[in-house]
C-alpha positions in Angstrom: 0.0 0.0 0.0 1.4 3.6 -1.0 -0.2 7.1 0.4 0.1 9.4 -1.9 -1.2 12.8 -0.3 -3.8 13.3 2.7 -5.6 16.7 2.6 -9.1 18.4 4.2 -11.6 19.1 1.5 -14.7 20.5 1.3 -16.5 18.4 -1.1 -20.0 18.0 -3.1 -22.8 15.9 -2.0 -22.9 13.0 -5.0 -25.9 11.7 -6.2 -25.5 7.9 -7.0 -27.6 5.2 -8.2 -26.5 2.2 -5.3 -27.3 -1.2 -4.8 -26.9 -1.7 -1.0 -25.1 -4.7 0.4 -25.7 -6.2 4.1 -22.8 -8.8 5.3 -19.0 -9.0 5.3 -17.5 -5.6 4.1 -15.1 -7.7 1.5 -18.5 -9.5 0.3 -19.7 -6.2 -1.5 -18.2 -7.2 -5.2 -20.9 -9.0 -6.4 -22.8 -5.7 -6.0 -20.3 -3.7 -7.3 -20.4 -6.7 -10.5 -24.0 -6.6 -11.0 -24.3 -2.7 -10.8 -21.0 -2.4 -13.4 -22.7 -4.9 -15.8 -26.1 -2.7 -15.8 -24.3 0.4 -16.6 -22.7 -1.6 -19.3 -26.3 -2.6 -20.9 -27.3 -0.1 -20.3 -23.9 2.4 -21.7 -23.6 4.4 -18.8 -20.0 4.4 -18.8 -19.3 6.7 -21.7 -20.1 9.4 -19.7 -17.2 8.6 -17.2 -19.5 8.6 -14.1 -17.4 8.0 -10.7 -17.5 4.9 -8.3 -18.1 4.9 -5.2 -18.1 2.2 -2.1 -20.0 3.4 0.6 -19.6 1.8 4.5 -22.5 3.0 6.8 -21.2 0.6 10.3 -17.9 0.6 12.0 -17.0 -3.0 11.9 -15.6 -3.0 15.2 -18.8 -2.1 17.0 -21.1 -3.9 14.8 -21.4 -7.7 14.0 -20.0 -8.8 10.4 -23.0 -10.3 9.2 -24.8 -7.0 10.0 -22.7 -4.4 8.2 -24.5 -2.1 5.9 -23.1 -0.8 2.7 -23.6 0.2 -1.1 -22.1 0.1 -4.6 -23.1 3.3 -5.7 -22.2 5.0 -9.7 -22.5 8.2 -10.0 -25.8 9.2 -11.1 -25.4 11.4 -14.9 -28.8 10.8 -15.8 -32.4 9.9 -15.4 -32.6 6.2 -16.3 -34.8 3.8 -14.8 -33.0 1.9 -12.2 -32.9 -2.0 -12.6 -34.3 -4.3 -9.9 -32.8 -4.0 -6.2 -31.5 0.1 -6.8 -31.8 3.3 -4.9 -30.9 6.4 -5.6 -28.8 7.7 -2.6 -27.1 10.7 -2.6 -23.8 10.8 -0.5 -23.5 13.7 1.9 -20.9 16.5 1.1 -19.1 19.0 3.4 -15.8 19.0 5.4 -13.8 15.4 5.2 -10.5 14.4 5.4 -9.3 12.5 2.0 -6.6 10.2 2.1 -5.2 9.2 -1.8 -3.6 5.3 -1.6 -2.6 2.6 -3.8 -3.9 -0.7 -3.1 -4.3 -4.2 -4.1 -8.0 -6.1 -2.7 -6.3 -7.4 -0.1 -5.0 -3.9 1.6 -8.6 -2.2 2.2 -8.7 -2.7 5.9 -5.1 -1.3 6.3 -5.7 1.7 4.4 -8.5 2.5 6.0 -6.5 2.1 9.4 -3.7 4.3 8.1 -6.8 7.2 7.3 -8.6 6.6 10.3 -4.9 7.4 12.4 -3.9 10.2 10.3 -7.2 12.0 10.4 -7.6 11.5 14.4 -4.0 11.3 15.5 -1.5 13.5 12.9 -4.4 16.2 11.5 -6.5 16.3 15.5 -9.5 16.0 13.5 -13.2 14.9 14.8 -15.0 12.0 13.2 -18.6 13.2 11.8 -21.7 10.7 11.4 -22.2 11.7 7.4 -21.1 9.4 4.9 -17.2 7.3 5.0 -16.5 6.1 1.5 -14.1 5.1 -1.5 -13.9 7.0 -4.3 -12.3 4.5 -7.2 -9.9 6.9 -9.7 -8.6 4.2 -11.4 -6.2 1.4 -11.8 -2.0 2.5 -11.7 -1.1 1.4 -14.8 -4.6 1.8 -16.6 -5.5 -1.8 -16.8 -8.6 -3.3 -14.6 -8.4 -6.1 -12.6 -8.8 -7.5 -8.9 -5.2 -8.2 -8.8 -4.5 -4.6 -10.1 -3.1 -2.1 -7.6 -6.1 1.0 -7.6 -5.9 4.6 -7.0 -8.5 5.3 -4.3 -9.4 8.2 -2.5 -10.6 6.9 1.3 -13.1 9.6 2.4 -14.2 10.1 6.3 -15.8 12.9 7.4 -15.2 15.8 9.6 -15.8 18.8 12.4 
């Protein structure tokens, strides 16, 4: 895992189209599959729209098989949503952003590492709005789950 900046941001609510996910926090790719498919059939990606995983439980005060989250894509348009969709839209304001590299496998450390920086180096306070990933890409451009990604790791702030 590589940081490559940590800043505070003010940022933008985002309205997404999300398919929400109850379980394991790793078991949220097959929503993540089925949303990416329907935005294929549907050719929402020509318009570049952002994705997002969103976590809505801290895993260490909530039981695995209860964790809520979703696979949200940026909402760019007005389409009918396919079976088991919301529209959500993710709260904006003051967060702190931490930019990493990771493989699948480095999610929980990351989000350690941002969770420590934003409490312990930066002396910030933890909000209740929305704690999410923002995917940029893969580092060398090509997809994959064994491809390193450029995420931005999101928690909000006082």
């Amino acid at each position: 895992m590589k940081v490559n900046s940590t800043e505070i941001k003010n940022l933008e609510p985002i309205k997404t189209i999300a398919i929400p996910h109850v379980g394991e926090y790793s078991g949220i790719a097959g929503a993540f599959d089925k949303l990416a498919a329907w935005a294929g059939a549907n050719n929402l990606w020509a318009a570049s729209p952002k994705m997002v995983g969103l976590y809505q439980d801290d895993p260490t005060n909530t039981p695995h098989d209860q964790l809520r989250s979703k696979a949200c894509l940026e909402d760019l348009s007005d389409i009918e949503l396919g079976e088991g969709m919301e529209r959500y839209t993710i709260s904006g304001g003051k967060y702190f952003v931490m930019q990493v590299e990771v493989m699948m496998s480095e999610y929980e450390e990351a989000w350690q590492k941002a969770y420590a920086a934003a409490f312990n180096e930066k002396g910030c306070e933890c909000d209740l709005r929305d704690h999410y990933e923002l995917y940029l890409g893969c580092v060398d451009g090509t997809q994959g789950v064994d491809a390193p990604w450029i995420v931005e790791l999101r928690i909000p702030v006082k």
